[in-house]
DRENBATI-416178 format. One record per residue (C-alpha): x, y, z; chain. Coordinates in steps of 0.02 Angstrom, whole numbers, plus 32768, in hexadecimal, padded with zeros to 4 digits. Each point is the difference from the previous one (the first is absolute). Layout:
<zaros>
(zaro (X; Y; Z); A)
...
</zaros>
This chain:
<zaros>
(zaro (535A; 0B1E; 295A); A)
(zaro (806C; 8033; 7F6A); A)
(zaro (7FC1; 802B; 7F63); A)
(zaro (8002; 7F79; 7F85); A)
(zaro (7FE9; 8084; 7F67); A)
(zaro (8094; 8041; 802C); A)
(zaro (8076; 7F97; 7FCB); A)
(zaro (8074; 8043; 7F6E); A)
(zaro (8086; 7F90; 7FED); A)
(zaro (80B7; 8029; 804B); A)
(zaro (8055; 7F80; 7F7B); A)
(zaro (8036; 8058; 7F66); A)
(zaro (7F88; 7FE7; 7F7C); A)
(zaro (8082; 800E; 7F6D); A)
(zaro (80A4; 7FDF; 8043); A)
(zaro (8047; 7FEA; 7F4F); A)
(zaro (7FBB; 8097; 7FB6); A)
(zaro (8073; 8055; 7FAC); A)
(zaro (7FA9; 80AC; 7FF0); A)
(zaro (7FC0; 8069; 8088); A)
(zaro (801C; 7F6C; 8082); A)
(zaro (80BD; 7FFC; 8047); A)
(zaro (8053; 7F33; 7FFB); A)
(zaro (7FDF; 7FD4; 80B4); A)
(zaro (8075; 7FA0; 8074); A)
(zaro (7FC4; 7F6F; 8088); A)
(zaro (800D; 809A; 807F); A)
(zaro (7F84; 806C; 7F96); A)
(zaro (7F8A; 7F5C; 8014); A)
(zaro (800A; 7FEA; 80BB); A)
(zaro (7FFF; 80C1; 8023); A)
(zaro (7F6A; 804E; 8062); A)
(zaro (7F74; 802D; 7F8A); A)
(zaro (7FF7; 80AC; 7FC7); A)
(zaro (7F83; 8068; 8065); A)
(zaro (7F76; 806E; 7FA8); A)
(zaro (8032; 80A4; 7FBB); A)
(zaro (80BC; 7FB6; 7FED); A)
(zaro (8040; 801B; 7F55); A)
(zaro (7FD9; 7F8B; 7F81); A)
(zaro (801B; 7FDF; 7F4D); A)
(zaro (7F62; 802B; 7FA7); A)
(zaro (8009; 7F56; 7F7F); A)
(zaro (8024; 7F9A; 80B7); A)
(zaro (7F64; 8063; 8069); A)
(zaro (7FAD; 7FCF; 7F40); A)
(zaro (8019; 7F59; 8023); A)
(zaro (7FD6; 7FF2; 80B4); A)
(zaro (7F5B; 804C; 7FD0); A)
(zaro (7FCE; 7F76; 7F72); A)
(zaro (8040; 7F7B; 8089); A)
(zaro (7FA1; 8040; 8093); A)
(zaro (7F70; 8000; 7F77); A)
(zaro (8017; 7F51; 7FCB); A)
(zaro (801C; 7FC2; 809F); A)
(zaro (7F78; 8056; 8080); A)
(zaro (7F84; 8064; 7FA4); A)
(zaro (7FD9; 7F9F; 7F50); A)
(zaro (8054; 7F68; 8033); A)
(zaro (8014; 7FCE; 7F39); A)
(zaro (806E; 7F72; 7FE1); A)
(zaro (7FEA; 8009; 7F5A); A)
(zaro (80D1; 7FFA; 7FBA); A)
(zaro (7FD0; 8020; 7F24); A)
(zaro (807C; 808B; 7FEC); A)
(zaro (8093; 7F8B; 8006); A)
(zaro (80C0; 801C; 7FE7); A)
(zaro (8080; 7F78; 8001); A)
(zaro (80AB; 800D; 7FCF); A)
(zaro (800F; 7F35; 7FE6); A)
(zaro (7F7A; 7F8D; 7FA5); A)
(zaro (7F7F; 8009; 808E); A)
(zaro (7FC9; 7F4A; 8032); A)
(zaro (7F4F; 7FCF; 7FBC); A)
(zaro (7F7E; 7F76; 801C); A)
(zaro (7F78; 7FD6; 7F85); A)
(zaro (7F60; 7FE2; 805D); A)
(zaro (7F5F; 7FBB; 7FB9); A)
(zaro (7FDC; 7FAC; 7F60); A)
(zaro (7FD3; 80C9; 7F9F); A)
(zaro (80CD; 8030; 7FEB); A)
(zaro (7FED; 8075; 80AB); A)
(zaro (80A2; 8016; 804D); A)
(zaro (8044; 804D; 8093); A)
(zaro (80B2; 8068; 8012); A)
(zaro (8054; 8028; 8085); A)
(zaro (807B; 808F; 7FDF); A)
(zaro (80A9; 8016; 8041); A)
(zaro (7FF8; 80B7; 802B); A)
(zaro (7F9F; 8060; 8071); A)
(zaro (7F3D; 801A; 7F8A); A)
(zaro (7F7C; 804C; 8033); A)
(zaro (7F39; 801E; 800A); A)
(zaro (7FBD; 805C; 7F65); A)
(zaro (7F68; 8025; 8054); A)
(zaro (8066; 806D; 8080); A)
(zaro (80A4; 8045; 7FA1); A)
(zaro (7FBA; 8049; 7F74); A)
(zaro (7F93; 805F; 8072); A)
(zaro (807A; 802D; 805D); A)
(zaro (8077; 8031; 7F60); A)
(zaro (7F7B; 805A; 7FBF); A)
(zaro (8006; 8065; 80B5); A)
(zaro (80AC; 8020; 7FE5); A)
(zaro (8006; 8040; 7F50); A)
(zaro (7F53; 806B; 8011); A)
(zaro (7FAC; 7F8A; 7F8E); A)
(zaro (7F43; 7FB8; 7FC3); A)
(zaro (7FDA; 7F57; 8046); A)
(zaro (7F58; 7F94; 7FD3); A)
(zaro (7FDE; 7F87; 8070); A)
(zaro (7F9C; 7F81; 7FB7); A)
(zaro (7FA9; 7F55; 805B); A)
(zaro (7F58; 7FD1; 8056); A)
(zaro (7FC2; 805B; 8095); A)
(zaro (804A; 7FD3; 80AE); A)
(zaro (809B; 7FD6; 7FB9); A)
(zaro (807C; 808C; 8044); A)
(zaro (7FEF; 8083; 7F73); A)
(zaro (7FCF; 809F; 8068); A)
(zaro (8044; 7FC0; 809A); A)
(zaro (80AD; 8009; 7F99); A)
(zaro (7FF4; 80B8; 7FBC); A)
(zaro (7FCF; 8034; 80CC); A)
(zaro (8097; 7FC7; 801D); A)
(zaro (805C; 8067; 7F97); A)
(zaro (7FAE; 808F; 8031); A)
(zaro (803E; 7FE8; 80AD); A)
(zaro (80B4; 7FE4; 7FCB); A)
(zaro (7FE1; 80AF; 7FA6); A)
(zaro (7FD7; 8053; 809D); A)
(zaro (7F59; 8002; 802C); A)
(zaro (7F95; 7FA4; 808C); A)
(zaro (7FA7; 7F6F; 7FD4); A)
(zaro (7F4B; 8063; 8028); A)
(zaro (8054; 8097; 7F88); A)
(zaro (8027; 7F7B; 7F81); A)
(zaro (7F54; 7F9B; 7FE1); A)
(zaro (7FA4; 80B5; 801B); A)
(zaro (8052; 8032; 7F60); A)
(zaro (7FD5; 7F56; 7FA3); A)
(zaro (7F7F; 8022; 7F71); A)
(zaro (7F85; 7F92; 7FF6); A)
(zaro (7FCE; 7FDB; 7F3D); A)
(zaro (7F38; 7FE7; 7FEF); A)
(zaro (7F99; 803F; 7F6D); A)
(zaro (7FC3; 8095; 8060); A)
(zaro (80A1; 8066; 8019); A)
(zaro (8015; 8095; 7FAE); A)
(zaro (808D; 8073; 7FD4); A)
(zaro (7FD6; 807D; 80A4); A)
(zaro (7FED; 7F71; 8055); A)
(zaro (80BD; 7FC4; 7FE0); A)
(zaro (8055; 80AF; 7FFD); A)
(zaro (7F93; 806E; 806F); A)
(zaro (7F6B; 808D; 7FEF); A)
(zaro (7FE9; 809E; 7FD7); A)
(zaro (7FD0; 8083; 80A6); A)
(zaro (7F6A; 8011; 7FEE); A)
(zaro (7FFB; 80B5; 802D); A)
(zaro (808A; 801E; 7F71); A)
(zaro (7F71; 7FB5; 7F89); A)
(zaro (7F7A; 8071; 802E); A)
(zaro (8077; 809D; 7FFE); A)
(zaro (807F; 7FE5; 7F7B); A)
(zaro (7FFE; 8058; 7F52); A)
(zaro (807B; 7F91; 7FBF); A)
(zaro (804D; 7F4B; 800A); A)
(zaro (80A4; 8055; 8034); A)
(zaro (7FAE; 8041; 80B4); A)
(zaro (7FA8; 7F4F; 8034); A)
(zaro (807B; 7FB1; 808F); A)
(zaro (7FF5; 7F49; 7FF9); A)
(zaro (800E; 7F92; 80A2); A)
(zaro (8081; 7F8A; 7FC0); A)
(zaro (8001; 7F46; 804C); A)
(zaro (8080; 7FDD; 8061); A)
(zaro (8037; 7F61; 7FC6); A)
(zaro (8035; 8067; 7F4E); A)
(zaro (80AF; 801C; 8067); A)
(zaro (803E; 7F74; 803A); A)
(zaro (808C; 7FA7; 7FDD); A)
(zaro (7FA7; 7F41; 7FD5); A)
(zaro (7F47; 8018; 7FBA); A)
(zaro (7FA5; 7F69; 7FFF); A)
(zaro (7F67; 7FDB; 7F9C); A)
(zaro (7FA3; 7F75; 801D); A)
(zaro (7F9D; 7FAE; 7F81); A)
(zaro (8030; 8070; 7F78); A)
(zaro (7F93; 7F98; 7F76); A)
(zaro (7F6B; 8033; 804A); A)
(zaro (800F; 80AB; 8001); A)
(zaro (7F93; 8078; 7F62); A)
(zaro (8045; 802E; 7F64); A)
(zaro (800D; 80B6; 801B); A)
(zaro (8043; 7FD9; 80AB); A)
(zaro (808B; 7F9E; 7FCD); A)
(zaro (803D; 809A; 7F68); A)
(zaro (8019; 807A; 809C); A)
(zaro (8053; 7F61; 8057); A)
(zaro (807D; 7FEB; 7F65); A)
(zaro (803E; 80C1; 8007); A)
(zaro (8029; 7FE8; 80A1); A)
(zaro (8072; 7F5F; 7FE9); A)
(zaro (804F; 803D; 7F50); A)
(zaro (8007; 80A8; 8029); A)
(zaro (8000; 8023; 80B2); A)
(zaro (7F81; 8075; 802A); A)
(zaro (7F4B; 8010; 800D); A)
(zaro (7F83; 8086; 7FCB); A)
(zaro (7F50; 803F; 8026); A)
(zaro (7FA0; 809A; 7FD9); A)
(zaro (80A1; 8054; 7F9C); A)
(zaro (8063; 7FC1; 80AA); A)
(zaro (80A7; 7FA6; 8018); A)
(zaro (804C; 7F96; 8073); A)
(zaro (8095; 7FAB; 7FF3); A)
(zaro (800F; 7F4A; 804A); A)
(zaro (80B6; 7FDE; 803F); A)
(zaro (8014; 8022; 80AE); A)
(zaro (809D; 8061; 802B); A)
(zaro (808E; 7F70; 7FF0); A)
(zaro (7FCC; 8008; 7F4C); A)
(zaro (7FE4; 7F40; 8003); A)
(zaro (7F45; 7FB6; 7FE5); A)
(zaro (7FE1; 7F42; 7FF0); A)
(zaro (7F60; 7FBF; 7FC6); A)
(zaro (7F98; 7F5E; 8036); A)
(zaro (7F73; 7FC5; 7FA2); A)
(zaro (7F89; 7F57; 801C); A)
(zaro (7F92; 7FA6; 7F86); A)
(zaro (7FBC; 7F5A; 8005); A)
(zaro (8058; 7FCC; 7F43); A)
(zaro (804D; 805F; 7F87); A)
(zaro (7F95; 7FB4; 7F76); A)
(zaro (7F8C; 807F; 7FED); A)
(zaro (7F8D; 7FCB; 808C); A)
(zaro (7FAD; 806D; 8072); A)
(zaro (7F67; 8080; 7FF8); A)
(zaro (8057; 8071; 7F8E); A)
(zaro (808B; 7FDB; 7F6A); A)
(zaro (8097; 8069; 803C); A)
(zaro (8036; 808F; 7F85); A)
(zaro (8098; 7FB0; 7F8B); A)
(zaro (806C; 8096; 8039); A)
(zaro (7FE7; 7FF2; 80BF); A)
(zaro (801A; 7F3E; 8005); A)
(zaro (80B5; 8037; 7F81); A)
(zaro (802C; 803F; 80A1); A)
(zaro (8019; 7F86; 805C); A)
(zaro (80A0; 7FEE; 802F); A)
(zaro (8000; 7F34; 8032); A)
(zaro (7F75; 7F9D; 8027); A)
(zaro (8022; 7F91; 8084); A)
(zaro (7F7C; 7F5F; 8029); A)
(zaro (7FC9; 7FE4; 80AE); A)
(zaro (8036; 7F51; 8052); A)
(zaro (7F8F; 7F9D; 8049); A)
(zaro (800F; 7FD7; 80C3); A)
(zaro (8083; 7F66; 802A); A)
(zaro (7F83; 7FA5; 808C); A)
(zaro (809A; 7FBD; 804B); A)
(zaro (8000; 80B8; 8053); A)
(zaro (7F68; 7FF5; 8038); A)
(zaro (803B; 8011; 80C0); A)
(zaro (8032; 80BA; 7FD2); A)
(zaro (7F36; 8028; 7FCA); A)
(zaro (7FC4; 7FB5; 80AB); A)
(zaro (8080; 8065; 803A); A)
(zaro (7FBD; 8095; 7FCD); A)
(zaro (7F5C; 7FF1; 8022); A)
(zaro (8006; 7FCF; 80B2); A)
(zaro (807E; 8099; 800A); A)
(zaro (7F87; 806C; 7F96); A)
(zaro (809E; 8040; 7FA4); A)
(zaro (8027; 804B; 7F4A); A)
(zaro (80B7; 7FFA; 7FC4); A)
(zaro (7FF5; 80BE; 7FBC); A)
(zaro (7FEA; 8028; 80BC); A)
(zaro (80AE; 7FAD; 802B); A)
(zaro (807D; 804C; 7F82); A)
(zaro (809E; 800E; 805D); A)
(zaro (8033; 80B3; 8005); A)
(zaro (80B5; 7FCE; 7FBF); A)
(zaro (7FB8; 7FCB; 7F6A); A)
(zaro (7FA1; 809E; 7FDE); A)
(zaro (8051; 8085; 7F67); A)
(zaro (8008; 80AE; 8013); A)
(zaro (7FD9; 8078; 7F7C); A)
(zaro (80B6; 8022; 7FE4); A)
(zaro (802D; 7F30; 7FFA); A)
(zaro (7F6F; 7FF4; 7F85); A)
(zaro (8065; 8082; 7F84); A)
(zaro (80AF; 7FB5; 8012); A)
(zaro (7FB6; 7F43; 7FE8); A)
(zaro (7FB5; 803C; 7F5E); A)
(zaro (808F; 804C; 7FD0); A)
(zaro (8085; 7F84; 8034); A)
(zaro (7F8E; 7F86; 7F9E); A)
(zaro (8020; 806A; 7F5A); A)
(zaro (80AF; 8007; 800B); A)
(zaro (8018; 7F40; 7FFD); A)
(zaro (8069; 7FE2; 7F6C); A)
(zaro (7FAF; 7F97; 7F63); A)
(zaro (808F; 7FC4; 7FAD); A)
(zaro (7FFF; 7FEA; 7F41); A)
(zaro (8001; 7F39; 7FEC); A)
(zaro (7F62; 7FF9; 8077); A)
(zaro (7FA9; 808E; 7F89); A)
(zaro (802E; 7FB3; 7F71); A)
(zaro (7F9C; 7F56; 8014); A)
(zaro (7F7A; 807B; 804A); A)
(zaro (8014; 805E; 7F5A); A)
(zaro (7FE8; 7F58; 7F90); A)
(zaro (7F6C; 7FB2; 8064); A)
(zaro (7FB4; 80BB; 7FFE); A)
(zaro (8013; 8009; 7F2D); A)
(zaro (7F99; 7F53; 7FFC); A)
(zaro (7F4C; 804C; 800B); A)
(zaro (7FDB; 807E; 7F7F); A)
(zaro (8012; 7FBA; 7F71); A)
(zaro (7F6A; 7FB3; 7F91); A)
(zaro (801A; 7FCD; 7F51); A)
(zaro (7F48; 802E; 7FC9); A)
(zaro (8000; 80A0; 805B); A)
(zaro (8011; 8071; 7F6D); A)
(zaro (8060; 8040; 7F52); A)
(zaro (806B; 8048; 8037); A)
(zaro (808D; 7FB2; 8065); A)
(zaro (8001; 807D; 8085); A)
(zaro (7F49; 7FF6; 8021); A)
(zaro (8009; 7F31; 800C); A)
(zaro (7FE4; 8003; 80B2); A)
(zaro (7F73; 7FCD; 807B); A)
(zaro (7FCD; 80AC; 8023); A)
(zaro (7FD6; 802D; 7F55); A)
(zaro (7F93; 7F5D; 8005); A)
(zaro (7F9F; 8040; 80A5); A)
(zaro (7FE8; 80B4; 7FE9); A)
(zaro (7FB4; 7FE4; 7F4C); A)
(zaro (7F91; 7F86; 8063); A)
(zaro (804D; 7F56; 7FB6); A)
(zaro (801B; 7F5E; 804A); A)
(zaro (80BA; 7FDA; 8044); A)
(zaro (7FE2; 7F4B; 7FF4); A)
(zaro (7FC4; 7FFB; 7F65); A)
(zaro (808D; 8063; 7FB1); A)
(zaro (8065; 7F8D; 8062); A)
(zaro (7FBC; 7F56; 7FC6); A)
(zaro (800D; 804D; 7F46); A)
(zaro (80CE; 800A; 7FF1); A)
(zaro (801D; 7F6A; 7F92); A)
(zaro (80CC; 8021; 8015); A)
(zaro (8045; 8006; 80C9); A)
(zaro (7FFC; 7F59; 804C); A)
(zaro (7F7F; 802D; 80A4); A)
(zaro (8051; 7F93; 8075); A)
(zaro (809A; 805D; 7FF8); A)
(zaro (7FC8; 80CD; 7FDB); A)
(zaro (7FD0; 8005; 80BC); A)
(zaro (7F9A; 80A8; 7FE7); A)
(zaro (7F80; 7FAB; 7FA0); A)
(zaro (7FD0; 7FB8; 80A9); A)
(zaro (7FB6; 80A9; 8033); A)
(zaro (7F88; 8070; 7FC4); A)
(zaro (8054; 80B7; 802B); A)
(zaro (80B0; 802F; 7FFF); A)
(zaro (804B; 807C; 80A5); A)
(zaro (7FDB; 80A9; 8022); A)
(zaro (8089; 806F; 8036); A)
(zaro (7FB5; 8007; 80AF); A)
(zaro (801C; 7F51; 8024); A)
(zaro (80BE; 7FFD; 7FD4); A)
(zaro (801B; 807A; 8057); A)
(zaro (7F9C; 7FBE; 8096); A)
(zaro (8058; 7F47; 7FE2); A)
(zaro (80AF; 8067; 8001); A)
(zaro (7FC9; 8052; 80B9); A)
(zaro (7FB5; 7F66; 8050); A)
(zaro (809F; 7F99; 7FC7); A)
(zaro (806D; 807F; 804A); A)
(zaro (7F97; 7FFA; 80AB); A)
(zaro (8014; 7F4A; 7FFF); A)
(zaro (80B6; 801F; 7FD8); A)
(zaro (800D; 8077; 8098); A)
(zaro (7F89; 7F95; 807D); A)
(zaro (8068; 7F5D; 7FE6); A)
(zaro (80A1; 8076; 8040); A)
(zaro (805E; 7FE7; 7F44); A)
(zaro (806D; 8084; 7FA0); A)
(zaro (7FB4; 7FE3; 7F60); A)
(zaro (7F50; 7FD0; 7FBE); A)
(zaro (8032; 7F58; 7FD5); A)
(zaro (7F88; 7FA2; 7F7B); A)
(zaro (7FBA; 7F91; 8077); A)
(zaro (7FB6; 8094; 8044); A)
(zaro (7FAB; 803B; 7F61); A)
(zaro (7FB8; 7F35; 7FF2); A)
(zaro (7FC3; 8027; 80AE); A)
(zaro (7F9E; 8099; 7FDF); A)
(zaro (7FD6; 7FF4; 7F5B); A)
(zaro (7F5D; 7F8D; 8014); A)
(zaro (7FB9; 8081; 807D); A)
(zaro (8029; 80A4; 7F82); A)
(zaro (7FCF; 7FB0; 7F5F); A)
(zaro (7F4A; 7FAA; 806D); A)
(zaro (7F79; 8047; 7F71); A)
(zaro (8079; 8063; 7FA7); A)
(zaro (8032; 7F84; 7F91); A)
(zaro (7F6D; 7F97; 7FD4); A)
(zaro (7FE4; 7F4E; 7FB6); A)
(zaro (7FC8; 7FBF; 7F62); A)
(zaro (7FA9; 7F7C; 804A); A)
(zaro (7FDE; 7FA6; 7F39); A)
(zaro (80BF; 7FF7; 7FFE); A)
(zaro (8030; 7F47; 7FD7); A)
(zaro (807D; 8002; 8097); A)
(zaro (7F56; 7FED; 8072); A)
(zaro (7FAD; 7F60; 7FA2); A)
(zaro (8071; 7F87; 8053); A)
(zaro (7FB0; 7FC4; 80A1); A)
(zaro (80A6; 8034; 807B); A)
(zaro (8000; 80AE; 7FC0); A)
(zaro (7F42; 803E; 8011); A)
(zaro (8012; 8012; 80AA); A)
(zaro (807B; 8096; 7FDE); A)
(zaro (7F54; 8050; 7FB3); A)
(zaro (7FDC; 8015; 80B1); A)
(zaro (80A3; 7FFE; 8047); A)
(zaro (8031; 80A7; 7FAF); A)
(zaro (8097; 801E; 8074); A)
(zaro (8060; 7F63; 7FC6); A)
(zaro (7FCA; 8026; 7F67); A)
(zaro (8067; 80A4; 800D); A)
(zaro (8092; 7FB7; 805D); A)
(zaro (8014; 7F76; 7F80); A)
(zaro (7FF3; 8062; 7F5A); A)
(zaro (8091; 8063; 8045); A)
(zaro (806D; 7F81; 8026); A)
(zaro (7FCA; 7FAE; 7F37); A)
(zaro (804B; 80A3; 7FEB); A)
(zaro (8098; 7FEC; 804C); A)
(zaro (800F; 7F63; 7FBA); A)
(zaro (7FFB; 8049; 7F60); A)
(zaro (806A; 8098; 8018); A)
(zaro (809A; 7F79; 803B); A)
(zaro (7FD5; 7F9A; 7F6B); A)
(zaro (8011; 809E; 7F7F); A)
(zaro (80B6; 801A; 806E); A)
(zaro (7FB9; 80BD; 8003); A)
(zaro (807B; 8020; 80AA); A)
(zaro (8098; 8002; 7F70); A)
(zaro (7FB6; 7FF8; 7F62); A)
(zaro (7F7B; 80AD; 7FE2); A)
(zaro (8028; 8049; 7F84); A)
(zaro (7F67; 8084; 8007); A)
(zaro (803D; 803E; 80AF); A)
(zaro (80A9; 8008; 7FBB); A)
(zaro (7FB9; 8070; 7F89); A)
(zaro (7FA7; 8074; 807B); A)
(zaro (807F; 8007; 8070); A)
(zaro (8074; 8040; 7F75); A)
(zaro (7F8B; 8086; 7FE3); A)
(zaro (7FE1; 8029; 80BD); A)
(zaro (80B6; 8043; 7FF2); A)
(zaro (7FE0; 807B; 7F85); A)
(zaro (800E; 8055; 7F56); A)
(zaro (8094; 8069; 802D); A)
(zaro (809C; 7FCB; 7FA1); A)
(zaro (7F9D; 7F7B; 7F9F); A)
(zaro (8049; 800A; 7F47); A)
(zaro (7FA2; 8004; 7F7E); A)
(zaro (8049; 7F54; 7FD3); A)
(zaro (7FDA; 7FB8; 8092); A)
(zaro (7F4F; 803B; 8002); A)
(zaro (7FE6; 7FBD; 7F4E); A)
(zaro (803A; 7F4E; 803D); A)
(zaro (7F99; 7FFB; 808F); A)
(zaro (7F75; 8004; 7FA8); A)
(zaro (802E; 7F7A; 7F8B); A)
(zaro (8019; 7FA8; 809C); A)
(zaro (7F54; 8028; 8030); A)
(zaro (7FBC; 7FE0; 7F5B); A)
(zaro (8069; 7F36; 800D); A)
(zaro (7F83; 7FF8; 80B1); A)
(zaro (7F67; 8023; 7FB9); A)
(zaro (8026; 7F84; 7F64); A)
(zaro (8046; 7F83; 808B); A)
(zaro (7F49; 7FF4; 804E); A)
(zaro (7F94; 800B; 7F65); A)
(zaro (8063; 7F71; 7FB5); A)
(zaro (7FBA; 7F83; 8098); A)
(zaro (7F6C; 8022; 7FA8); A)
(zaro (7FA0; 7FDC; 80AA); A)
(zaro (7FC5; 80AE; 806A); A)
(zaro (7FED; 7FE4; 80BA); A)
(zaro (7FDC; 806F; 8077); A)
(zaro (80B3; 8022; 8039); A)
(zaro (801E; 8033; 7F57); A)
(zaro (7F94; 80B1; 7FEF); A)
(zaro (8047; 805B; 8084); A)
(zaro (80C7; 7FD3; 7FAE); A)
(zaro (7FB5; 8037; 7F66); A)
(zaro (7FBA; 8096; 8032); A)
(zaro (80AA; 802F; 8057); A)
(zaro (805F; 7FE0; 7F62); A)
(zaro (7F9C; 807D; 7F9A); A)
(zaro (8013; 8074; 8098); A)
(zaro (80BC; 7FF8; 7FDD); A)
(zaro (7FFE; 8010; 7F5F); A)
(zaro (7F8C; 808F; 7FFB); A)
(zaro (8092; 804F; 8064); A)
(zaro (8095; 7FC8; 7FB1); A)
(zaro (7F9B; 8057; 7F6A); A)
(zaro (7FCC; 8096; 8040); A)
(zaro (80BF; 8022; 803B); A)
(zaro (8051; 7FCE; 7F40); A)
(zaro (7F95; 807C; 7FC2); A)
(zaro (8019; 807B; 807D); A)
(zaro (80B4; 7FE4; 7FDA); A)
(zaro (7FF3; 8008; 7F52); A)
(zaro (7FBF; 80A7; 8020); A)
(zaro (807E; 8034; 806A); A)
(zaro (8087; 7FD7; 7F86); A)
</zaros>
């Protein structure tokens, strides 16, 4: 009887890609299937993993990352403005590819939904595709409950080194063995102690662990690690409040879909069988240490091309800003508010000038960290590189960008956006909340003609040149020039939030164009 986990499909699964997948002929389509251990592009065996996934082991046919090069066609359903799309390029299950893109790029995943929903049974699976057996894999799972402590997650002293040692520096500790493998997977990670938690958090940020003046370090020898975590929510729920910096590092979080009972042939299925889809991985589909390092890397060299980073750049400056945040105009930001122990909102509802409908940051409470752009740049890419493109394209930053920015960037929940009936369910709905405050941005970004008409970047560019040859002339005009910007915004006599960070550059430049004149002026 053959086995029916074993099916990866022959069929190309990108045959327009136009990356690491070659164009394909009718003959490439009717040729015999490539055997195991045959050579195969690592972005194609990517996607023959997240379809064997989708297909046989999750069976999720859940299609919200869409892509569609044409107006996709859409039906309203119901009398509450639902509506269902139906793209016109290949999309995908959330609930598996950012997983699996988190696999890829060595990344933190949180896994959020009720229990029996797929969450752990997810992470397994990308265990396996790291290497290990199924039985090796759920072994190494660590089970959050309010008992576990730190030797409990990391390992124990010897007890014979305790009795006999005259310093830290002599005790041998018998480290787990999970601490080296390639995907670590903690289950229930909101249930886990305090103290627990701060040893879990130097592992994840810094990649090593310590006990009794010991040190371990995490990454197993391909250099690439990928963490999984679970919770129920990600509202704070759970027997204790995760640590601020340990949830920060969450790369994406990624809800759980519930189970499509049209499939429910494949559960009786299983359980007459007695069979686990971990146990059934095709061995084609597994990486190898060495495939692990050169995804990661091919990921990184996907190209970002300026007009993509520059919308990035202008939905990015949105957030900071807050008119009552301070004096000073440098300190008029949302983290001043915070870490002086101030309410966002109501700094927020006090501006008088910005019209709130349009200043799009004063629909959240935080502006970014540095850690999430830079996470948002690498997911994008990985999308980029799994959908077999040249080029992170800015569909793929719409794509990933809910996932990333998933209690990074936070709601102000007051804001009068929310007190129309149609638009409180995006309270709860925070991922089309996400997705549609970037495309506002977008909107806004064609609307300011900011592709041909930026006269900021034109400015930093022109520095990004250099100094060397600049007269002293030339300087002196520039900063009139700079000067002209800076009068050009105050006189709208509105601040929004896309504002601060323009402003901020311009008395960057000019505190350069200055420094040089008088540097030249010395010179002379």
């Amino acid at each position: 009887m053959p086995d029916r986990w074993n099916k990866v499909s022959a069929a190309p699964t990108a045959p327009l890609a136009t990356g690491g997948v070659a164009q394909l002929s009718v003959d490439d389509l009717l040729s015999p299937r490539v055997e195991a251990g045959a050579s195969l592009a690592l972005d194609e065996k990517l996607r023959q993993a997240y379809y064997w996934i989708v297909n046989r082991a999750i069976v999720s046919p859940y299609y919200d990352v869409e892509f569609s090069a044409d107006a996709p066609v859409t039906f309203p359903l119901g009398d509450a403005g639902a509506e269902l799309t139906l793209p016109t390029e290949a999309s995908f299950s959330s609930n598996v590819l950012l997983p699996l893109l988190s696999f890829a790029v060595g990344g933190k995943c949180l896994l959020i939904g009720g229990p029996g929903r797929g969450k752990t049974t997810v992470a397994v699976l990308m265990g396996v595709l790291a290497g290990s057996t199924a039985d090796e894999v759920r072994r190494g799972v660590q089970q959050g409950q309010p008992q576990l402590t730190v030797s409990d997650l990391v390992g124990i002293p010897l007890p014979k080194d305790l009795v006999g040692a005259e310093r830290l520096a002599d005790i041998r500790i018998a480290w787990r063995e999970w601490l080296e493998r390639p995907v670590k997977i903690i289950d229930e990670y909101n249930r886990i102690p305090t103290k627990t938690q701060s040893a879990l958090l130097t592992m994840v940020a810094e990649g090593y662990v310590e006990s009794h003046d010991q040190m371990r370090r995490t990454a197993p020898a391909s250099g690439v690690e990928s963490w999984f975590f679970t919770a129920n929510d990600d509202a704070g729920g759970g027997t204790f409040p995760v640590i601020q910096a340990l949830r920060d590092r969450m790369d994406v979080t990624v809800p759980a879909a519930g189970f499509n009972s049209r499939f429910f042939a494949e559960l009786v299925a299983r359980v007459e069988a007695g069979e686990k889809p971990e146990e059934h991985v095709p061995g084609e589909l597994v990486f190898s240490g060495a495939e692990q390092t050169a995804m990661r890397s091919a990921i990184r060299a996907v190209p970002f091309p300026a007009e993509v980073r520059r919308r990035l750049e202008y939905f990015l400056g949105q957030f900071e800003f807050v008119q009552q945040g301070g004096r000073r105009f440098e300190y008029r930001t949302k983290d001043t508010v915070t870490t002086a122990g101030g309410r966002v909102g109501e700094a927020i509802e006090a501006n008088t000038g910005a019209d709130l409908a349009v200043d799009l940051g004063t629909q959240t409470l935080n502006g970014l960290s540095v850690r999430s752009l830079q996470t948002l740049v690498l997911y994008a890419k990985a999308m980029a590189w799994f959908r077999g493109r040249d080029a992170v394209g800015l569909e793929d930053v719409a794509a990933v960008l809910p996932f990333v920015l998933r209690g990074k960037l936070l709601v102000h929940a007051s804001h009068p956006r929310f007190d129309v009936g149609a638009e409180r369910e995006l309270l709860t709905d925070t991922a089309s909340w996400l997705a549609d405050l970037f495309a506002q941005s977008c909107r806004q970004y064609d609307a300011a003609g900011r592709d041909v008409d930026d006269p900021v970047g034109d400015l930093l560019a022109q520095l990004d040149r250099g100094l060397d040859g600049v007269s002293i002339v030339d300087a002196q005009r520039r900063l009139t020039e700079i000067e002209g910007q800076i009068r050009r915004i105050a006189g709208v006599g509105k601040l929004y939030g896309r504002d601060f960070d323009d402003l901020t550059a311009l008395k960057y430049l000019h505190q350069r164009y200055s420094a040089y004149l008088r540097w030249a002026d010395d010179a002379r």
